[in-house]
ZAGU-991771 format. One record per residue: x, y, z negated of N, C-alpha, C, O, CB in turn; residue in three letters; residue number from 1; chain. Coordinates in Angstrom, 2 decimals. Each point is the difference from the previous one (the first is absolute). Glycine has a CB too. Layout:
BEGIN
X  Y  Z  X  Y  Z  X  Y  Z  X  Y  Z  X  Y  Z  ALA  NUM  A
...
***
This chain:
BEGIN
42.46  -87.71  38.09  0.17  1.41  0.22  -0.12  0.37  1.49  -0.54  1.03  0.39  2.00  -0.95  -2.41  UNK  1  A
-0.96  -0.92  2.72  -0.15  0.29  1.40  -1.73  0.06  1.00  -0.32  0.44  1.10  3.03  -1.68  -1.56  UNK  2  A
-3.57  0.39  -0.84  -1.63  -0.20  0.76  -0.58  1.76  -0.15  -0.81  0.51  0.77  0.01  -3.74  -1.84  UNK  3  A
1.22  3.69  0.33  -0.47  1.26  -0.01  0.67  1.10  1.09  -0.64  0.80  0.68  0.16  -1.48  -3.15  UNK  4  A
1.39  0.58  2.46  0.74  0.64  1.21  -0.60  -0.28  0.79  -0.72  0.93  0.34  2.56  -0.90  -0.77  UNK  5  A
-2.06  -1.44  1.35  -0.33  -0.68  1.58  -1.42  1.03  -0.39  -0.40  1.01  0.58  1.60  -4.36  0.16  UNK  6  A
-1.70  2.72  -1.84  -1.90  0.23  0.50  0.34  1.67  -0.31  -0.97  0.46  0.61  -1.16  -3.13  -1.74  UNK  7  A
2.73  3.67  0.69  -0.16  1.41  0.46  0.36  0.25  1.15  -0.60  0.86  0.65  0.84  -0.24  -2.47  UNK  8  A
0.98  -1.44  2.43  0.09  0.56  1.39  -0.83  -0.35  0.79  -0.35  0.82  0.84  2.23  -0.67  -1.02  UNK  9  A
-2.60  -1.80  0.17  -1.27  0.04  0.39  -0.78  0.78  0.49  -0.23  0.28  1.18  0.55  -1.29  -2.27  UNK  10  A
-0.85  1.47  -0.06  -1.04  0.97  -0.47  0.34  1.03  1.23  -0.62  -0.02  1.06  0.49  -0.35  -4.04  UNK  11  A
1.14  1.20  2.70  0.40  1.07  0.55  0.12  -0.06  1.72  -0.20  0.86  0.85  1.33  -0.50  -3.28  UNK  12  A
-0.72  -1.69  2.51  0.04  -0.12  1.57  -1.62  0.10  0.87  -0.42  0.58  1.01  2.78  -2.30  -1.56  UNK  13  A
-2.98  0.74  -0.58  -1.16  0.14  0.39  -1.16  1.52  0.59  -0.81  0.12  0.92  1.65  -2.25  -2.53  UNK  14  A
-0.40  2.92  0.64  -0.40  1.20  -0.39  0.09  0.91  1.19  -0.90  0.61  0.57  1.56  -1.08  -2.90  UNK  15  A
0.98  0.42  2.63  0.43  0.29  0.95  -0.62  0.02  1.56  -0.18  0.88  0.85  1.63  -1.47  -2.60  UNK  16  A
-1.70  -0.97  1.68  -0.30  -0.81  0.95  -1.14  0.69  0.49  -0.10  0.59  1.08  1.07  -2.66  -1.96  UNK  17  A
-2.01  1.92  -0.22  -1.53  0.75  0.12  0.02  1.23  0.24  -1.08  0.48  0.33  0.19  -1.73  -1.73  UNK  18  A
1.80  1.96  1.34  0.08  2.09  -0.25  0.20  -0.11  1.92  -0.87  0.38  0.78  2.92  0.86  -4.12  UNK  19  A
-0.67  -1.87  3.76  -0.08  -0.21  1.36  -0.79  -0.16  0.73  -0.06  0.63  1.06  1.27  -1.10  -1.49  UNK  20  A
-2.11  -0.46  0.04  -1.15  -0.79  1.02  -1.03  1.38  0.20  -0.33  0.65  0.99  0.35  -3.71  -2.13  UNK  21  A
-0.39  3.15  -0.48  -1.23  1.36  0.02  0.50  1.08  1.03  -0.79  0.19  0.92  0.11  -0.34  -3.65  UNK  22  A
1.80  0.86  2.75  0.48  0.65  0.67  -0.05  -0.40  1.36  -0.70  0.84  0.55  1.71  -0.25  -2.36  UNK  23  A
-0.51  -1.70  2.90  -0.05  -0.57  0.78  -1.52  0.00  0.70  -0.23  0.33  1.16  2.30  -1.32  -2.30  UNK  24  A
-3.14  0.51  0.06  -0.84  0.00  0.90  -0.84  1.64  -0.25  -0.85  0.41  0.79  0.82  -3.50  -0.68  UNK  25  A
0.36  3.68  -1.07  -0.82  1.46  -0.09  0.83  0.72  1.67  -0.67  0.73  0.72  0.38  -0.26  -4.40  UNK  26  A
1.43  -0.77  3.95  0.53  0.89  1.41  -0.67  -0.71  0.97  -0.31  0.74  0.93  2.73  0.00  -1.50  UNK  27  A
-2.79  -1.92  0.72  -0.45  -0.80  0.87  -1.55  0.41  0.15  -0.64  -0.03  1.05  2.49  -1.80  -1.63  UNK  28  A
-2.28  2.20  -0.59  -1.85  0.30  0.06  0.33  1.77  1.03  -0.66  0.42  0.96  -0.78  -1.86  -4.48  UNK  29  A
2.35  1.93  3.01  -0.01  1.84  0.08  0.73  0.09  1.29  0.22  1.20  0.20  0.03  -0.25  -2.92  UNK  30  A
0.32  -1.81  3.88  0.11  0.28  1.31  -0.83  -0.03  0.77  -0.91  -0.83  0.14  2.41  0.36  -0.46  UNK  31  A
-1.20  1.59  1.04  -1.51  -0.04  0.95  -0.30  -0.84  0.91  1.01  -0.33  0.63  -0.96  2.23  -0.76  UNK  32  A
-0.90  -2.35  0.44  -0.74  -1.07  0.88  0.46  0.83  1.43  -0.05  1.13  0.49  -2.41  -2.15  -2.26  UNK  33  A
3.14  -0.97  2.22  0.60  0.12  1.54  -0.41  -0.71  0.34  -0.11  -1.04  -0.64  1.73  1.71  0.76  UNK  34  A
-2.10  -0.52  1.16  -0.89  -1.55  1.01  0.98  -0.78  0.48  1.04  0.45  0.50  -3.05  0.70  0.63  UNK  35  A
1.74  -2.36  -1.25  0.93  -1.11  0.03  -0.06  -0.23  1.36  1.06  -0.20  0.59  -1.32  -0.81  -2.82  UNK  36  A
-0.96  1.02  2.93  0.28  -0.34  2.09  -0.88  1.52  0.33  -0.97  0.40  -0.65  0.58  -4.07  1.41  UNK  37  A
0.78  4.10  -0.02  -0.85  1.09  0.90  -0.73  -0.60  0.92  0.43  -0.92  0.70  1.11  2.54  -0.84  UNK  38  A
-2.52  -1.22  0.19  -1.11  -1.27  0.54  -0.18  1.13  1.60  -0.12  -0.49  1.12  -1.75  -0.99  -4.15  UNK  39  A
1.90  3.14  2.70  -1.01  0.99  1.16  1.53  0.61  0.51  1.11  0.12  -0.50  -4.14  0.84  -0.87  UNK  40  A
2.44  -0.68  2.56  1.50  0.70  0.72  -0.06  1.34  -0.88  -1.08  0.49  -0.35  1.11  -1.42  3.31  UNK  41  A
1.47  1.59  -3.34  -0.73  1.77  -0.87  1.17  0.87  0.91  1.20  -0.28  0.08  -2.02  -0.28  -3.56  UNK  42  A
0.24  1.51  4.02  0.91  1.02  0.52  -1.19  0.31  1.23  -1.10  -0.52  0.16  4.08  -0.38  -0.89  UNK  43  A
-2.28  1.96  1.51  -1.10  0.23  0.60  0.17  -0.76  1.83  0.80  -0.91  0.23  -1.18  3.42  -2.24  UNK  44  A
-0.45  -1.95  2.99  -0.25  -0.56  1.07  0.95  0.71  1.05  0.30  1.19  -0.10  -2.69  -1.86  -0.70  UNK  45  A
2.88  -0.23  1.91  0.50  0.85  1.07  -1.07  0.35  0.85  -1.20  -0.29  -0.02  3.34  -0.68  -0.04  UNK  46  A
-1.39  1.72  0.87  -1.14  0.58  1.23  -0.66  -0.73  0.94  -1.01  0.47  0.52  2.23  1.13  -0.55  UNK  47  A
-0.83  -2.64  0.32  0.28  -1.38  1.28  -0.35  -1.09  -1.53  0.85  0.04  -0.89  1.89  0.84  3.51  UNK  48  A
-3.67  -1.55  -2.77  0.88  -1.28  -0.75  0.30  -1.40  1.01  -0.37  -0.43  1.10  -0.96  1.22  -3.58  UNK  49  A
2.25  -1.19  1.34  1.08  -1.03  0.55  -0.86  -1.66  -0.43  -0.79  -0.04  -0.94  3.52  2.01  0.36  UNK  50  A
-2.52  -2.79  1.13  -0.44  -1.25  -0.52  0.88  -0.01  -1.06  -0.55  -0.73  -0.83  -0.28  -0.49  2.82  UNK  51  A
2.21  1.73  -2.58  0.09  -0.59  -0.94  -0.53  1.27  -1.36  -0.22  -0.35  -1.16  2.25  -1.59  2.60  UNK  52  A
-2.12  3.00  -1.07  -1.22  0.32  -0.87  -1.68  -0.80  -0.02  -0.73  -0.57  -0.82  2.22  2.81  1.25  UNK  53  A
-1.50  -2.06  0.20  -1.73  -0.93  -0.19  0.29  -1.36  -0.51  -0.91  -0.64  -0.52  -0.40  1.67  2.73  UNK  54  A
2.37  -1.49  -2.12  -0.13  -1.28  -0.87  0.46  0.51  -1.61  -0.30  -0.50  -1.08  0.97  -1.37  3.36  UNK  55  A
0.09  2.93  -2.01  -0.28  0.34  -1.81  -0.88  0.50  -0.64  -0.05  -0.18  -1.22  1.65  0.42  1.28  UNK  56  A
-2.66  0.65  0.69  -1.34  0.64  -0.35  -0.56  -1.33  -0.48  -0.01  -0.26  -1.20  -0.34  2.42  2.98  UNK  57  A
-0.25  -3.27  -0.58  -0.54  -1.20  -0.51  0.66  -0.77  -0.46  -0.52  -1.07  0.33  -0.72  1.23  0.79  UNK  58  A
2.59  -0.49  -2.03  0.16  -0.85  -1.28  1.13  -1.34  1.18  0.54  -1.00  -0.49  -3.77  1.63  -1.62  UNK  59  A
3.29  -0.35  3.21  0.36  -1.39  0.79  1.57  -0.05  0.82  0.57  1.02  0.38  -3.43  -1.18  0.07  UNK  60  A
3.17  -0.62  -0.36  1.13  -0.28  1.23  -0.63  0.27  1.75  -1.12  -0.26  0.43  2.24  -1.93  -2.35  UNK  61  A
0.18  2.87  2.72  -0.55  0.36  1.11  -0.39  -1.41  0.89  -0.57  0.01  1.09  1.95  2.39  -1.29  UNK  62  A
-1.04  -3.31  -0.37  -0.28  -1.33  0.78  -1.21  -0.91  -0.46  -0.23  -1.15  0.34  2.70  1.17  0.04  UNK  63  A
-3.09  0.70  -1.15  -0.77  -0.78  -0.73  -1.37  -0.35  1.36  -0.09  0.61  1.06  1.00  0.68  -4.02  UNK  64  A
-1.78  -2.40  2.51  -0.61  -0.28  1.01  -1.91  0.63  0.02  -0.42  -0.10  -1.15  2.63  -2.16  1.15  UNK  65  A
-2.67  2.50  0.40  -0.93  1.38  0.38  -1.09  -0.60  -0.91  -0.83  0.81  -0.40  1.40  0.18  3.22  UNK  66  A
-0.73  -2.26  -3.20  -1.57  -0.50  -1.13  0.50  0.89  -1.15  -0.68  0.75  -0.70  -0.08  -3.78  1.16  UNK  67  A
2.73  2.69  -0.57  0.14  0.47  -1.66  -0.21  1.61  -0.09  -0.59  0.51  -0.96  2.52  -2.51  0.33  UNK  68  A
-1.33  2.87  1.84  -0.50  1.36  0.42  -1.06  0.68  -0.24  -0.10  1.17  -0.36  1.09  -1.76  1.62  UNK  69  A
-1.98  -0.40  -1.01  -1.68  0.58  -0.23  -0.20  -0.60  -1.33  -0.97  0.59  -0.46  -0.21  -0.62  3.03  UNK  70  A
1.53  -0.71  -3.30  0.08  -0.50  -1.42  0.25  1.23  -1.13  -0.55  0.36  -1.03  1.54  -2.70  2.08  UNK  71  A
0.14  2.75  -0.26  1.38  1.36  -0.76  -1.21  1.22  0.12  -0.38  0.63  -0.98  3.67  -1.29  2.29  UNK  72  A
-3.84  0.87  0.10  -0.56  1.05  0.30  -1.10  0.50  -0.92  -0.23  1.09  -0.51  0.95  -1.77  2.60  UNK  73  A
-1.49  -0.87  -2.11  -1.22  0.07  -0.98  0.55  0.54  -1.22  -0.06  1.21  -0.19  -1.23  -3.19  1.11  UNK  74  A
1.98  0.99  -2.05  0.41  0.59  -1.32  0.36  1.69  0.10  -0.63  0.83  -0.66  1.65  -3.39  0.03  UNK  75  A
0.15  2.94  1.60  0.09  1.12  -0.08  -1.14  1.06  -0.04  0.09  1.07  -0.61  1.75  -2.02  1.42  UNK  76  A
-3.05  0.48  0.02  -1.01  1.31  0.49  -0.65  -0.40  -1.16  -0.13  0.97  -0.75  -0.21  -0.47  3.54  UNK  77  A
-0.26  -1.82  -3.38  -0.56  0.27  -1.15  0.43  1.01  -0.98  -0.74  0.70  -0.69  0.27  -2.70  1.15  UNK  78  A
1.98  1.96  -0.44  0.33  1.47  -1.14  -0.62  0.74  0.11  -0.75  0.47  -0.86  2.47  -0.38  0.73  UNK  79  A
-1.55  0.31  1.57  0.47  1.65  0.50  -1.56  0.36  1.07  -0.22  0.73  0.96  3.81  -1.10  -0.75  UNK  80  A
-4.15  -0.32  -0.77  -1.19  0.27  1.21  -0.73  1.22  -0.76  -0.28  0.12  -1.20  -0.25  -2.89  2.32  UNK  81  A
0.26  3.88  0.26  -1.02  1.32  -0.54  -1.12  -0.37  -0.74  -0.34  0.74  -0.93  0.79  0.50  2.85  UNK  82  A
-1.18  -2.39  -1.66  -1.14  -0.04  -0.68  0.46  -0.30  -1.53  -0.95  0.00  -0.78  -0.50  -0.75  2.96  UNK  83  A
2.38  0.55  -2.61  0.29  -0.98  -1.32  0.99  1.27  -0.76  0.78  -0.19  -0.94  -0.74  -2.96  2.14  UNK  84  A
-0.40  4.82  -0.31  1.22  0.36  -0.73  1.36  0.66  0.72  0.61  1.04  -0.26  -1.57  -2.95  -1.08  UNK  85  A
1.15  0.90  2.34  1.62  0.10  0.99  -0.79  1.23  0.21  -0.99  0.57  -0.46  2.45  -3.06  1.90  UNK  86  A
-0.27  2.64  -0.22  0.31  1.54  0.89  -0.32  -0.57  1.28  0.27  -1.19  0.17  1.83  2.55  -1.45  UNK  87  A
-2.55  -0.78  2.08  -0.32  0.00  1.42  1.35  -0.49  0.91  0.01  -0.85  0.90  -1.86  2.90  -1.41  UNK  88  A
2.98  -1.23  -0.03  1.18  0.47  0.72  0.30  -1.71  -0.49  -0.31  -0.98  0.66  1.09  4.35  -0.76  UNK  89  A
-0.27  -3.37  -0.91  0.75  -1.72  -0.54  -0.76  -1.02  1.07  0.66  -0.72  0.75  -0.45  1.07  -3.91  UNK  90  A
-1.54  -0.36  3.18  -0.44  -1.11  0.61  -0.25  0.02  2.03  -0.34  -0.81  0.87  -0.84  0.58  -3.81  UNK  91  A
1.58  1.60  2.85  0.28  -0.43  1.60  1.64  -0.28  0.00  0.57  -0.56  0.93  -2.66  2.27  0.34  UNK  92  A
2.76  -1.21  -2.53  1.62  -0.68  0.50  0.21  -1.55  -0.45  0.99  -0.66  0.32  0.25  3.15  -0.73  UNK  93  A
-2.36  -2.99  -0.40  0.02  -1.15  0.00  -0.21  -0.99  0.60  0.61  -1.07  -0.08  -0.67  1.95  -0.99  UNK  94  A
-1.68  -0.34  2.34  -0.23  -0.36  0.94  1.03  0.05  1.36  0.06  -0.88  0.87  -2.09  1.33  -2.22  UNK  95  A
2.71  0.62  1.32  1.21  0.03  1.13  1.22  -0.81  -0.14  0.71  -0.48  0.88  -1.35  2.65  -0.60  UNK  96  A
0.75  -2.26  -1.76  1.09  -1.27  -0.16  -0.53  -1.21  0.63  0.65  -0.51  0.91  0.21  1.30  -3.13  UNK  97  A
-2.34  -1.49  1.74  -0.15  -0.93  0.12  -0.33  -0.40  1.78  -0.05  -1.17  0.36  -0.48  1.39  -3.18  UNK  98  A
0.36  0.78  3.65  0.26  0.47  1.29  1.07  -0.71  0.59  0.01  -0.87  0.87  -0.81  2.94  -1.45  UNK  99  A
1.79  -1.47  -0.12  1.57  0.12  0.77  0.42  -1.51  -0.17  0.64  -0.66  0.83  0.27  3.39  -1.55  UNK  100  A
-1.42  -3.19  -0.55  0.50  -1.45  -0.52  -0.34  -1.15  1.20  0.76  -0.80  0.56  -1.31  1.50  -3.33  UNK  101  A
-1.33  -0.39  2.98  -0.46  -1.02  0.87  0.62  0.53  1.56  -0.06  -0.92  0.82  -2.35  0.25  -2.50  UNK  102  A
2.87  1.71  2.14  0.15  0.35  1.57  -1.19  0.30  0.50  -0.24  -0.36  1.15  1.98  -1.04  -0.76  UNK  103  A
-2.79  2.18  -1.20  -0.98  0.97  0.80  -0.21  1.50  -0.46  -1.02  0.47  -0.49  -0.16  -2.59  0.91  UNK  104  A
2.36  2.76  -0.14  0.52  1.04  -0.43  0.04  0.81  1.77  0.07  -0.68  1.02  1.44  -0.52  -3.78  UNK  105  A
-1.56  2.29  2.74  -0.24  0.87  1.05  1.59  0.84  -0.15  0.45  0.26  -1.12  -3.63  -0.11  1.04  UNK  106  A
3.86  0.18  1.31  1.34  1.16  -0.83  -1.02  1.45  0.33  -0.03  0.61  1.07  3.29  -1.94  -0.23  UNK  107  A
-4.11  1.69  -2.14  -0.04  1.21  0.40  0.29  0.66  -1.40  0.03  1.22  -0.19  -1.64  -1.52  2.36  UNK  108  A
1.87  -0.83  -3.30  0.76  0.33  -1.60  -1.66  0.23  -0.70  -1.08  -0.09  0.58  4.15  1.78  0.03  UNK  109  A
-2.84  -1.45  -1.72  -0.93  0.47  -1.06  -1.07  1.11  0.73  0.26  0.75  0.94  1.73  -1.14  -2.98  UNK  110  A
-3.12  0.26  1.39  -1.14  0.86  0.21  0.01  1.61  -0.90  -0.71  0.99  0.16  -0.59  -3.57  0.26  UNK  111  A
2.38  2.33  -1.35  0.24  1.02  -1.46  1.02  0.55  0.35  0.54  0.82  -0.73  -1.30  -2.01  -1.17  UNK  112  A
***
């Protein structure tokens, strides 16, 4: 008398089990997509930039050493380059980051 009992509660746990999961992953499909690393600096520019803005425009640490700089620089302008699309404006602040990074930067600030 008791095998019928176990295997309904079985049953039922099981059931259970599965109603949860479906549920579980239907909320999991229906949240909206969040980027797991932020790869691009997002907000906007100061007036002056700072080396430690230009190392967030180009993706890097302010200590990083000037091959990986022009490495960063490249990927970045491939985005954002006018011919491919970019904006004029993005790729001279990309070019001025990558400026400030190596130390051939002028203080007379942005051209924009």
């Amino acid at each position: 008398q008791a095998t019928p009992l176990i295997a309904g509660l079985s049953v039922a746990a099981a059931a259970l089990a599965g109603r949860y999961g479906i549920q579980a992953w239907q909320a999991f499909k229906a949240r909206p997509p969040t980027a797991r690393m932020r790869k691009f600096y997002e907000g906007g520019f100061q007036p002056k930039m700072t080396r430690r803005e230009a190392a967030l425009i180009l993706g890097v640490r302010e200590s990083t050493p000037a091959d990986k700089v022009r490495e960063a620089h490249r990927k970045v302008m491939v985005a954002n380059h006018p011919d491919a699309g970019g904006s004029h404006y993005l790729a001279s602040k990309i070019n001025e980051a990558k400026d400030i990074l190596l130390g051939k930067t002028k203080n007379s600030g942005s051209a924009f």
